[in-house]
LUMSEDREN-111326 format. One record per residue (C-alpha): x, y, z. Coordinates in steps of 0.2 Angstrom, whole numbers, plus 2048, in hexadecimal, padded with zeros to 3 digits. Layout:
N
[[X, Y, Z]]
...
This chain:
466
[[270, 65A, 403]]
[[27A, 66A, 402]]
[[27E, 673, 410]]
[[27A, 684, 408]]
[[26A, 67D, 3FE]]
[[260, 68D, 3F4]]
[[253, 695, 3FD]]
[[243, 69C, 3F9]]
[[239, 6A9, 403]]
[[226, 6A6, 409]]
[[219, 6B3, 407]]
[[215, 6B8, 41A]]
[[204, 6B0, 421]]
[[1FB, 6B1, 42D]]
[[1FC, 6A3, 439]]
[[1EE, 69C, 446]]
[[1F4, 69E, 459]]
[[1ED, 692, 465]]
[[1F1, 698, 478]]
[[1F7, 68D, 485]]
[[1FE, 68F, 496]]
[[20A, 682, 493]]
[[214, 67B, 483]]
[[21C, 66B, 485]]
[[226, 665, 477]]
[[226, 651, 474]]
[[21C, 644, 47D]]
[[22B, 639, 483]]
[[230, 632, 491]]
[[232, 643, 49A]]
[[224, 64D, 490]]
[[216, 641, 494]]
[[219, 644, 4A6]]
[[21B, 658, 4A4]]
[[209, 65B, 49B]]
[[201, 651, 4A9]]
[[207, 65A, 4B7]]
[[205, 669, 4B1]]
[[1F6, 664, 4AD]]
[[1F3, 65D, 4BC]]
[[1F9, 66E, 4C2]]
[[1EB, 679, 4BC]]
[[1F2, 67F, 4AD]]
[[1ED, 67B, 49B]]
[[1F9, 670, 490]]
[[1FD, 66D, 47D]]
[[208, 65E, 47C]]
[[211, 65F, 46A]]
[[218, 64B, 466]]
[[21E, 647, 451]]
[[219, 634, 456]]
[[208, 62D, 452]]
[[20A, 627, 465]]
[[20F, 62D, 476]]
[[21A, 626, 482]]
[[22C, 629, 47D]]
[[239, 61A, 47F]]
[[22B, 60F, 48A]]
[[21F, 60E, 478]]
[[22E, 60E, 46A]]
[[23D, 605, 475]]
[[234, 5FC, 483]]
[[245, 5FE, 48F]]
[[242, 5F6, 4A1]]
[[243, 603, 4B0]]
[[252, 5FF, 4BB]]
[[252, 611, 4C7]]
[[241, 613, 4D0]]
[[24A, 60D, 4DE]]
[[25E, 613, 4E6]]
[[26C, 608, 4E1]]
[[26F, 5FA, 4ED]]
[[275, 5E7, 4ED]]
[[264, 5E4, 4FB]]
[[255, 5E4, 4F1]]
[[24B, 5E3, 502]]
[[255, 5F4, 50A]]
[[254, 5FE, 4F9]]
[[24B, 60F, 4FB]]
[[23E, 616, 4EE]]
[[243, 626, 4E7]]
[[236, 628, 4D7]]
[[225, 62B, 4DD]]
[[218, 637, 4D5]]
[[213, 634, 4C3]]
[[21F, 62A, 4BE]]
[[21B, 61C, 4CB]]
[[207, 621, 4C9]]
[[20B, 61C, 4B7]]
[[214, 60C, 4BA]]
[[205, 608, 4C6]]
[[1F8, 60B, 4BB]]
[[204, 5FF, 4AE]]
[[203, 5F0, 4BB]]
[[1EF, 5F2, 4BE]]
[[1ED, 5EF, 4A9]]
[[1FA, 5E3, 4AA]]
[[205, 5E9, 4A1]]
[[215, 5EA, 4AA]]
[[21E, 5DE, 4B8]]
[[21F, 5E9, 4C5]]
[[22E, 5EA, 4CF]]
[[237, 5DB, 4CF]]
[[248, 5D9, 4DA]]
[[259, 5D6, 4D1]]
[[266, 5D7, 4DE]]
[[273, 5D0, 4D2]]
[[272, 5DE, 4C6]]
[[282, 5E6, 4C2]]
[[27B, 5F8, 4C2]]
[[276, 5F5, 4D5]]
[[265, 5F6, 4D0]]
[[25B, 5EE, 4DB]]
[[24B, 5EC, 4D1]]
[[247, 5EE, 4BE]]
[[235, 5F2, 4B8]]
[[22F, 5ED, 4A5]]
[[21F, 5F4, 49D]]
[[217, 5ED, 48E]]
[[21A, 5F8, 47F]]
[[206, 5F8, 479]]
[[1FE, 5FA, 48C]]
[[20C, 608, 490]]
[[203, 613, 47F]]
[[1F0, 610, 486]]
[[1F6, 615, 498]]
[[1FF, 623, 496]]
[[1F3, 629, 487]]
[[1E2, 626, 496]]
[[1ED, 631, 4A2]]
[[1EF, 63F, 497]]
[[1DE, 63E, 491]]
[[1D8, 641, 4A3]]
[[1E4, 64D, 4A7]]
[[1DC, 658, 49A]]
[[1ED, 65A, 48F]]
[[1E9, 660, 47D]]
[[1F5, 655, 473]]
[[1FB, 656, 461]]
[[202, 648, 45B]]
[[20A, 646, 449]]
[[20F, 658, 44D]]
[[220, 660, 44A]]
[[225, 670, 452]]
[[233, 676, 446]]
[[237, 688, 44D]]
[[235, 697, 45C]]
[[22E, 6A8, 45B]]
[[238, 6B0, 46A]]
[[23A, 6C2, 472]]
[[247, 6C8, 47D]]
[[249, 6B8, 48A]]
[[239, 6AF, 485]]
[[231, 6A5, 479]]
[[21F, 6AB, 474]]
[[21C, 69F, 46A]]
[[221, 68E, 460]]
[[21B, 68A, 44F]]
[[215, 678, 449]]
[[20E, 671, 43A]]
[[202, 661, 438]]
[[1F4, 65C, 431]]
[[1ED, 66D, 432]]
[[1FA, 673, 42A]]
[[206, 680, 434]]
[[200, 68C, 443]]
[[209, 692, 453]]
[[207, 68D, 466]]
[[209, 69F, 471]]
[[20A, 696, 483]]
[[210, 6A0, 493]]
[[21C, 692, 498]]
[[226, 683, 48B]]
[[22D, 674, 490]]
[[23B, 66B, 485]]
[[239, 65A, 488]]
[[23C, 656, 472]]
[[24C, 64B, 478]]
[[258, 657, 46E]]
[[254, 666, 473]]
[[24A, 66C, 466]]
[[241, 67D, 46D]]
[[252, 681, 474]]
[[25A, 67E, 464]]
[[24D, 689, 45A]]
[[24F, 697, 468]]
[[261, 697, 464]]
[[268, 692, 476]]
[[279, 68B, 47A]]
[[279, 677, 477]]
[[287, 66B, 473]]
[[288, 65B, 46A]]
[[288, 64C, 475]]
[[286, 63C, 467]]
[[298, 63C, 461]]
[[29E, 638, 474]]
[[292, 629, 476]]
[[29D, 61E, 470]]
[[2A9, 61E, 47F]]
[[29B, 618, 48A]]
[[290, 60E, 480]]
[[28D, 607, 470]]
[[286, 614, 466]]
[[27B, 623, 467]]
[[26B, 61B, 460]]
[[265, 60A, 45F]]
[[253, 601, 45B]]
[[24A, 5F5, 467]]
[[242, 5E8, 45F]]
[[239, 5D7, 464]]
[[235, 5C6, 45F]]
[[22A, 5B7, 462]]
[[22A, 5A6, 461]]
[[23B, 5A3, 469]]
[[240, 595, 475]]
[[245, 59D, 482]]
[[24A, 58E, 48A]]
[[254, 587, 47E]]
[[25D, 598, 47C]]
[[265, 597, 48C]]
[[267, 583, 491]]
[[271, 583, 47B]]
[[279, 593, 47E]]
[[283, 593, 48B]]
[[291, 59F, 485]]
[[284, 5AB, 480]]
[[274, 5AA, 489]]
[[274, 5B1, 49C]]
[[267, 5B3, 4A8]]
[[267, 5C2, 4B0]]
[[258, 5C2, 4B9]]
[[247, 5BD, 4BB]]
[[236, 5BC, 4C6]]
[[225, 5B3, 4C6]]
[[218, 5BF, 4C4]]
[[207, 5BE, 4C7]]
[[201, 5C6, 4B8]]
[[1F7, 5BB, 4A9]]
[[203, 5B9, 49C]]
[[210, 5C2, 4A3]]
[[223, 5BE, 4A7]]
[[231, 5C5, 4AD]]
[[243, 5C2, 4A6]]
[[253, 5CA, 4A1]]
[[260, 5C2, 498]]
[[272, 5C7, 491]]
[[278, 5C1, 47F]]
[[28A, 5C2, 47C]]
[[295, 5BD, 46D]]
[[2A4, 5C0, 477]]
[[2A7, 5B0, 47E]]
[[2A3, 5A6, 470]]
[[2A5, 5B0, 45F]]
[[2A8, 5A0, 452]]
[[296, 59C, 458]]
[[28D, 5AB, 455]]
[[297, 5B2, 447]]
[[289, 5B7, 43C]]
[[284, 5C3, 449]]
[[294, 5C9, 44B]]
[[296, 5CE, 43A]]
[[28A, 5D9, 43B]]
[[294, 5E6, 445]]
[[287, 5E5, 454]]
[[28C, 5E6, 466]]
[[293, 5D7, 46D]]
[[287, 5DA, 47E]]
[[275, 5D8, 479]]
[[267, 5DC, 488]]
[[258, 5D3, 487]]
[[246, 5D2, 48E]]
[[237, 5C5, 48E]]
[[227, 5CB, 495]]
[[21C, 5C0, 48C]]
[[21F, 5AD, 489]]
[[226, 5A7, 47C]]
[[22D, 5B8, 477]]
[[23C, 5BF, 478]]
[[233, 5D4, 47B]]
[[241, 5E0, 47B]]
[[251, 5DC, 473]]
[[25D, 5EB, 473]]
[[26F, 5EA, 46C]]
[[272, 5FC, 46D]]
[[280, 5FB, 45E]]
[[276, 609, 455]]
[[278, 615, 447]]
[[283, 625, 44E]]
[[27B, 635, 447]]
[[276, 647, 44C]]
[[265, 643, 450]]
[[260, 656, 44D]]
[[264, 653, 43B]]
[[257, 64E, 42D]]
[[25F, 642, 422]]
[[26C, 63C, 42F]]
[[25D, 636, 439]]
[[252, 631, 42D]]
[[263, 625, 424]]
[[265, 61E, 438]]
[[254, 618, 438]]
[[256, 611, 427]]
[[265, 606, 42B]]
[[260, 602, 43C]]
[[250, 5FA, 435]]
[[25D, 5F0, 42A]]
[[266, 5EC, 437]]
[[259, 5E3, 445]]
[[254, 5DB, 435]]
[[265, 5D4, 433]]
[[265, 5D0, 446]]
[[254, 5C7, 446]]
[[25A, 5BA, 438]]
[[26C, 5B9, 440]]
[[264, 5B4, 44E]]
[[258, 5A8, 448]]
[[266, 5A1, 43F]]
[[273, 5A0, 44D]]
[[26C, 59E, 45E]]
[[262, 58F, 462]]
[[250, 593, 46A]]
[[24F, 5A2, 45A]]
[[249, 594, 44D]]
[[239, 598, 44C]]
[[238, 5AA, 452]]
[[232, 5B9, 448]]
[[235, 5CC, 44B]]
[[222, 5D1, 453]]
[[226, 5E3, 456]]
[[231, 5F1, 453]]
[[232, 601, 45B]]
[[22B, 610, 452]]
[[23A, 61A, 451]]
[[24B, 619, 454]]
[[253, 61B, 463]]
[[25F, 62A, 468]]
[[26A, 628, 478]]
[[270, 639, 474]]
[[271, 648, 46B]]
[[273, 65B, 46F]]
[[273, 661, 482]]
[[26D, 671, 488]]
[[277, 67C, 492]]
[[26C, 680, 4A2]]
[[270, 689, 4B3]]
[[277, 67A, 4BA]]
[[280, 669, 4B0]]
[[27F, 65A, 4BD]]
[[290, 652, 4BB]]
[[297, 640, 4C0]]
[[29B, 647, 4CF]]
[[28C, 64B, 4D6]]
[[283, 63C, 4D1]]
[[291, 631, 4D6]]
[[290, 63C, 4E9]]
[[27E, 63A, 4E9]]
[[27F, 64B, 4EB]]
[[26E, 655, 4F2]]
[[269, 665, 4EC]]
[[260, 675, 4F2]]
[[252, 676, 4E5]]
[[251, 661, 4E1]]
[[240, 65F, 4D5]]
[[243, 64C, 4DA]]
[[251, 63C, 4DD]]
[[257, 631, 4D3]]
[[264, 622, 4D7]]
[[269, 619, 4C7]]
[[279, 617, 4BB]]
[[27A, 60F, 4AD]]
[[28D, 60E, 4AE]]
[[28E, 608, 4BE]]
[[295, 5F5, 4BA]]
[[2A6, 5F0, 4B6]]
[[2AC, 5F9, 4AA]]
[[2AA, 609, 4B3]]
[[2AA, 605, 4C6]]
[[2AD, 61A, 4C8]]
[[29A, 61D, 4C4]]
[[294, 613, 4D2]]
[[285, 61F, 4DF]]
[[28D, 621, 4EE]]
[[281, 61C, 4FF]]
[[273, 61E, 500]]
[[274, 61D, 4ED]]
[[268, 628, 4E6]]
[[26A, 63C, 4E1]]
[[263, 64E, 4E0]]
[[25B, 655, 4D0]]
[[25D, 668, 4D5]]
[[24F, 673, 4CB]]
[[25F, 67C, 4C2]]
[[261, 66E, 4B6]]
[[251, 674, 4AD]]
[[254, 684, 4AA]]
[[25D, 688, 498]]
[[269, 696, 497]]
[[263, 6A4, 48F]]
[[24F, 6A2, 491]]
[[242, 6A7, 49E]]
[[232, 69C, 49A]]
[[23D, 68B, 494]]
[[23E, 67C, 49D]]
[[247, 66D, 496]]
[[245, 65A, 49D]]
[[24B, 64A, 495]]
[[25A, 645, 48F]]
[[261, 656, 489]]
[[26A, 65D, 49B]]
[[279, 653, 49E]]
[[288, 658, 495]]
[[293, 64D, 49F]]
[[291, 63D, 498]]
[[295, 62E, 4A4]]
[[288, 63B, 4AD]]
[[27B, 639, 4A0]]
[[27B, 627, 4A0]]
[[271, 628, 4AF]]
[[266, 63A, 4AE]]
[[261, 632, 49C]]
[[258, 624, 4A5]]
[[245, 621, 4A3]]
[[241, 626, 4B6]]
[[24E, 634, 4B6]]
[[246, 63C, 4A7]]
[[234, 639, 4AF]]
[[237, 641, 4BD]]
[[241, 64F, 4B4]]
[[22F, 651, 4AA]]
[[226, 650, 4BA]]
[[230, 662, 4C0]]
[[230, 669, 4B1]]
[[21D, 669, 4B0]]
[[218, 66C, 4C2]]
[[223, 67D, 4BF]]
[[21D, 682, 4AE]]
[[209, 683, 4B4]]
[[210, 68C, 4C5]]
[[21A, 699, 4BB]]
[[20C, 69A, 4AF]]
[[1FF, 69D, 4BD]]
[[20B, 6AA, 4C8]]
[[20F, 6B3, 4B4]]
[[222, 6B1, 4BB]]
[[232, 6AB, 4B3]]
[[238, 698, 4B7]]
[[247, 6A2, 4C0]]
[[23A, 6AB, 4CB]]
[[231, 69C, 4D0]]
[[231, 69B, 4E5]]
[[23A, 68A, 4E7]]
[[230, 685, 4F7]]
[[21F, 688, 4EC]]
[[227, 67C, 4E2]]
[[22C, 66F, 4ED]]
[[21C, 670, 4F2]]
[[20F, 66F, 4E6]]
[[21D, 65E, 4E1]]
[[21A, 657, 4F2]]
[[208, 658, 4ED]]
[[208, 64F, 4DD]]
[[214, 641, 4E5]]
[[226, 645, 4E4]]
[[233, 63E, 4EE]]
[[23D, 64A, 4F4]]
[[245, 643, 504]]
């Protein structure tokens, strides 16, 4: 594709306008949770997702919860900090047995003391039955492809589906796309995170995937080297397990040369929640690309799909217990760890997070890093091992009636490795849309909201904040 391609100019039309008091963009991890407190808030709600699905990396990466709780080695003396929707929502999960609930792992290297793990296909009916009943018009298959804005607001986005192309005029917006995209469209200041991922991690996208029929037994008891249980429970939940495992090549890489060729990372973390089934496996080695780019995406998807492909069968041809195993899933779309941040009022840093520093205006807590093992014994939460998110970290430079939540707001990265967390980003969501139907209601800028009507009407729905 060029990078100056011709252009051709469209006859002006007349779009159709539907009128909201509150935009949100993607129906993620974080955007799921914004619509239904505002919703929840009194105020009505267009939630705009390009997925068939909603849910965000619970439905198309299936990734365990390690951070509902502060870091600590004592799973009996760990303190809750994620309460309000987020935990409604993994309550709801357990009641339709579809999650394990919180199982202790006081040998996990992040200080986590318990991990929490939803099933894919349950996680998309719950969270689609609790936007239902919180009244939340949703669009789904829906792209939102540019902003109308005057002076330091956006009137109004545009977005094309089925219908063809109108515009969304909503008093208050809330980013919650994953990269940024209303900010982006509104021309506000954002940088580039993905081409730094690789000095924390294995790549800035990856594709989670599963398979059946594995003996799991076998796996470990034949591969000593390479299969490592990290953790387990017994549940009391029909048909449902609890286990974590680590696969490595590093120990043993003659063995598991096949897989090694294949350029993946040598770590591999893997979950069964279903016997006999190996549920989330997640390398991580993805595809680096600007994610905000058409045919760098869509090539990423394209070769991770050949890649888990390539995985599955080195698998089944290398590691005993894979014999007879088949992929039974993949997630929808690919994964991005990263890719631009939004500049807003205020950037949490290592720092802070590593301080457990408190703030002034906190929209809730949060006490996980992903970093937090060996390699970077630095990122590690001081006591009590939980942080503030202040309500600054929402606010986009530049822009009156934005809010953004999700993993676009860390620009420090060892710092994003924890605010981009399932939780973090849910209770990000969680402020986001509790202040978005407030300002909508009181006709007031995001920067005139009263902090204490804030905190407030958060209490109310929930949220921890001491």
């Amino acid at each position: 594709m060029s990078d100056h391609p011709r252009t051709i100019t469209l006859p002006a039309v007349q779009l159709p306008v539907l009128e909201t008091d509150v935009l949100v963009a993607g129906a993620g991890t974080a955007g799921c949770i914004a619509a239904i407190a505002a919703a929840r808030q009194g105020a009505s709600v267009i939630l705009v997702e390009k997925t068939p699905v909603p849910g965000g990396t619970y439905t198309n990466g299936g990734i365990g919860a390690n951070s509902f709780y502060a870091m600590s080695t004592d799973p009996s003396a760990a303190k809750r900090v994620v309460g309000g929707l987020p935990y409604e929502l993994s309550q709801r999960l357990m009641e339709q047995t579809g999650a394990t609930g919180y199982y202790p792992t006081p040998n996990d290297p992040h200080h986590s003391p318990y991990r929490f793990v939803a099933d894919h296909e349950i996680y998309k009916g719950v969270i689609s039955q609790m936007l239902l009943e919180a009244g939340v018009t949703v669009l789904l298959q829906t792209i939102c492809f540019a902003v109308l804005t005057e002076d330091r607001n956006i009137s109004a986005a545009l977005i094309a589906n089925k219908d063809g192309c109108s515009a969304i005029a909503a008093k208050q917006y809330i980013d919650a796309s994953g990269d940024g995209d209303l900010a982006r469209f509104a021309g506000l200041e954002q940088i580039d995170m993905w081409q730094d991922y690789h000095t924390v991690s294995g790549g800035s996208t990856g594709l989670v995937f599963g398979m059946a029929g594995v003996d799991i037994d076998r796996m470990v008891k034949e591969n000593p080297q390479g299969a490592v249980k990290l953790s387990s429970a017994e549940l009391d939940v029909p048909g449902m397990c609890a286990e974590q495992y680590a696969f490595t090549t590093m120990k043993d890489p003659e063995r598991y040369q096949a897989i090694s060729a294949l350029e993946m990372r040598p770590f591999t973390s893997m979950s069964s929640i279903h016997k006999g089934e190996m549920t989330y496996i997640n390398n991580s080695k993805g595809v680096d690309c600007d994610a905000t780019k058409a045919l760098d995406y869509s090539t990423a998807e394209l070769k991770m799909r050949v890649k888990i492909m390539q995985f599955a069968n080195a698998l089944k041809t290398t590691v005993p217990g894979f014999e007879e195993s088949y992929i039974n899933w993949a997630a929808i779309q690919l994964g991005v760890r990263a890719s631009k941040i939004t500049i807003c009022d205020h950037m949490i840093s290592l720092d802070e997070i590593t301080s457990a520093t408190r703030f002034e205006d906190e929209i809730g807590l949060f006490g996980f890093e992903d970093l937090m093992n060996y390699k970077h014994p630095e990122c590690e939460i001081k006591d009590p091992g939980f942080y503030g998110f202040p309500y600054r970290m929402l606010l986009p430079k530049g822009c009156d009636n934005l809010l953004m939540a999700g993993r676009c707001v860390t620009t420090d990265i060892k710092a994003h490795m924890s605010t981009r967390n399932v939780p973090g980003c849910q209770v990000m969501g969680q402020g986001a849309g509790v202040a978005a139907a407030l300002c909508a209601k009181k006709d007031c800028t995001t920067r005139e909201l009263s902090y204490p009507v804030l905190r407030d009407a958060l209490l109310a729905q929930g949220v921890i904040l001491e």
